[in-house]
N, C-alpha and C positions, 0 to 999 in steps of 0.2 A: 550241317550234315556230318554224319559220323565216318570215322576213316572205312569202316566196316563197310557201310551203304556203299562210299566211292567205289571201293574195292570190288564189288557186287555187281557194280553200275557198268565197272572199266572190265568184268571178266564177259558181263553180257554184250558189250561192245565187240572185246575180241570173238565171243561164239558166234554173234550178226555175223563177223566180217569171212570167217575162215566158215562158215554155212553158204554164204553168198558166193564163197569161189567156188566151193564144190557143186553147187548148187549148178554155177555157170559153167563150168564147165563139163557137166553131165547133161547139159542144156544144148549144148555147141557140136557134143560128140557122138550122142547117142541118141540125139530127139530131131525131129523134121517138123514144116509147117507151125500149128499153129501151137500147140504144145511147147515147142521150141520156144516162142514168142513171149508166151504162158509164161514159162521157167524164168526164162530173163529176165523179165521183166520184174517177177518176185524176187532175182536177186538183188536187183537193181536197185529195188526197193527197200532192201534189208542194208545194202551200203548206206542210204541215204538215213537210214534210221539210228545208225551207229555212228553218225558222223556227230549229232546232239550228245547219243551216250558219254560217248567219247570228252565233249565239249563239260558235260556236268559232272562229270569224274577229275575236272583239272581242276573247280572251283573248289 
């Protein structure tokens, strides 16, 4: 893999990760019920997806 692709790979990782906090906490401060749950839970999901990016950006 090219140093180019990692670099691509690790800036998608950090847009997940810094997408995911905004995400939560616009989720936490300005949403109620099930929406609420909604948001979270796509942040939640976006941490977990950035943790592999993250993982094939070191190899």
């Amino acid at each position: 893999m090219s140093g180019m692709t990692k670099m691509y790979i690790s800036l998608g990782a950090i847009l997940a990760l810094v997408l995911a906090s905004l995400l939560i906490t616009f989720a936490r401060t300005k949403t109620k019920g099930v929406l609420k749950f909604v948001l979270s839970f796509v942040a939640f999901a976006m941490l977990i997806a950035a943790i592999p990016m993250m993982a094939i950006s070191l190899l």
